[in-house]
N, C-alpha and C positions, 0 to 999 in steps of 0.2 A: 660670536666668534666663528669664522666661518673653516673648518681646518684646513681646506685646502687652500687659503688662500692667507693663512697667515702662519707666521714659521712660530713655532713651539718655545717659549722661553726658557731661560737657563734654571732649570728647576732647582739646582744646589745653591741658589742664590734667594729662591723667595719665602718667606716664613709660611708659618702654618697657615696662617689666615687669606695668605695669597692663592696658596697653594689649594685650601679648600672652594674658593671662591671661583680657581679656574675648573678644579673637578664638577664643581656645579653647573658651571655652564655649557662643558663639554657632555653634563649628563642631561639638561634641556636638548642639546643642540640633537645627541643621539636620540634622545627618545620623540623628536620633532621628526627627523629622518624614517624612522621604526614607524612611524606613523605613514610616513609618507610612503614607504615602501609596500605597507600592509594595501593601502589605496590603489596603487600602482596594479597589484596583483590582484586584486578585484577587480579591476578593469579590466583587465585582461584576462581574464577568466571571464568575464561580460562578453566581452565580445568573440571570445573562443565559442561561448554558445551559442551566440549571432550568428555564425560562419557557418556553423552547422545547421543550425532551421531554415539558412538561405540557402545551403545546399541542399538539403530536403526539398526544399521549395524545388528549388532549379530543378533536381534531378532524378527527386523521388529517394525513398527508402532503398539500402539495398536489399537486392534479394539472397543473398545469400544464408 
């Protein structure tokens, strides 16, 4: 279930087993995301230190 693209059921309407069944999915779906996030930010932390050895490269160390 994707949450942004599907609207949220009338939750005073579904018994417990509905109820647990959507919690569950909603807790795949975030810990799918959490995962995807963690990736994201590795990557880019990757190539934040790319940027820097190619400016090293380019420009040399500073001196400061």
């Amino acid at each position: 279930m994707d949450s942004a693209n599907a609207a949220l059921p009338d939750l005073d309407r579904l018994n417990i087993a509905e109820l647990k069944s959507l919690l569950r999915e909603q807790h795949a779906e975030l810990i799918t995301k959490d995962a995807q996030l963690l990736s994201y930010s590795v990557e880019i932390e990757t190539l934040k230190l790319q940027i820097l050895k190619l400016r090293r490269m380019q420009f040399g160390n500073k001196s400061e």
